[in-house]
N, C-alpha and C positions, 0 to 999 in steps of 0.2 A: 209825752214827748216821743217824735219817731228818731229811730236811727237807720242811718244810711245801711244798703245793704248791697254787697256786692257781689254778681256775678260772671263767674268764668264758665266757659266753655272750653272744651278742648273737642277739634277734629280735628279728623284724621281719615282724608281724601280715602274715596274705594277707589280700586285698580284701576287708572285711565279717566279720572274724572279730578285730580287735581287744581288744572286749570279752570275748571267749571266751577268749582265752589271757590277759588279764590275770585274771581269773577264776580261771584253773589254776596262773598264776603265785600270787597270793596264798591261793590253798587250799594249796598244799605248804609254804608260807613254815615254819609252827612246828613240822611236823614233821622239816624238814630241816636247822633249828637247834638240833632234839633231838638229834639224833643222834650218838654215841660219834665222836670225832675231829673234829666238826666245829666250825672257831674261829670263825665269821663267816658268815653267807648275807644275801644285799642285793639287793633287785632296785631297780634307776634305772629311770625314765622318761626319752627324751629329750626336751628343752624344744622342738626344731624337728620332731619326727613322735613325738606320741602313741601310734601305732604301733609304737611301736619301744621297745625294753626290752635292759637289762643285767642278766645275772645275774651278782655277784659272790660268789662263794666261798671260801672258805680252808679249808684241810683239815689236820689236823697231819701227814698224810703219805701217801704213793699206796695204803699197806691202808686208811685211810679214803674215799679219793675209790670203791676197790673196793667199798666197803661200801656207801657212798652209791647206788651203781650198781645195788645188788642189792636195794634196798629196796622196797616196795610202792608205794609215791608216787613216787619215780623209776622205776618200771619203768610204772607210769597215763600219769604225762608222755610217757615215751619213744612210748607205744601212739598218744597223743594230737598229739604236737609238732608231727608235718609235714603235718599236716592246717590247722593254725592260725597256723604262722609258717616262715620260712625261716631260718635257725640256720645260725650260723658259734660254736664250739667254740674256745678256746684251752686246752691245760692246760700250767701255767706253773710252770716254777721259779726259786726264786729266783738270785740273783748278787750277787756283792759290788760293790756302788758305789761304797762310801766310795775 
C-alpha cells in the first residue's frame, strides 16, 4: 500500500527578484493542482519577509511526486528557480501521532 507524501518548499526571493518568483509561483499554481495524484498545492507568503514563500504540497504517493517532477511546468521552474530564490526542499512522510 502507498502512502501519501508531502512536500514543502521554502523560498526565499534573491535581492530584486521577488516579484518574479512570485510571478512563477502563481503561473504553475492550476496546473500543478491539475495534475493525476496530486491532493493539495498551497503557496504561503510570510507575514515578516514578503520575500519568502512556502510551497505546500500533498501528493497521494512518490509515483505521483515522480510525475509531478516530469511535467513541463516543473521542469520551466526547475530551469528558472535558482536564478530567483534560494530553496531548501523537504519531502515528507507521514507517521502515526496519535
Amino acid at each position: 500500500m502507498s502512502s501519501p507524501v508531502k512536500t514543502i518548499g521554502i523560498l526565499a526571493a534573491r535581492p530584486g527578484r521577488a516579484a518574479d518568483l512570485r510571478a512563477l509561483l502563481l503561473g504553475m499554481t492550476a496546473a500543478c493542482r491539475a495534475e493525476p495524484g496530486n491532493l493539495r498545492w498551497d503557496i504561503w507568503q510570510d507575514q515578516a519577509n514578503a520575500g519568502r514563500y512556502v510551497i505546500d504540497e500533498l501528493y497521494k504517493d512518490n509515483d505521483a511526486v515522480a510525475f509531478h517532477r516530469e511535467t513541463a511546468h516543473y521542469k520551466a521552474y526547475a530551469a528558472r528557480i535558482g536564478d530567483l530564490a534560494e530553496r531548501t526542499v523537504l519531502l515528507l512522510d507521514p507517521t502515526d501521532a496519535a
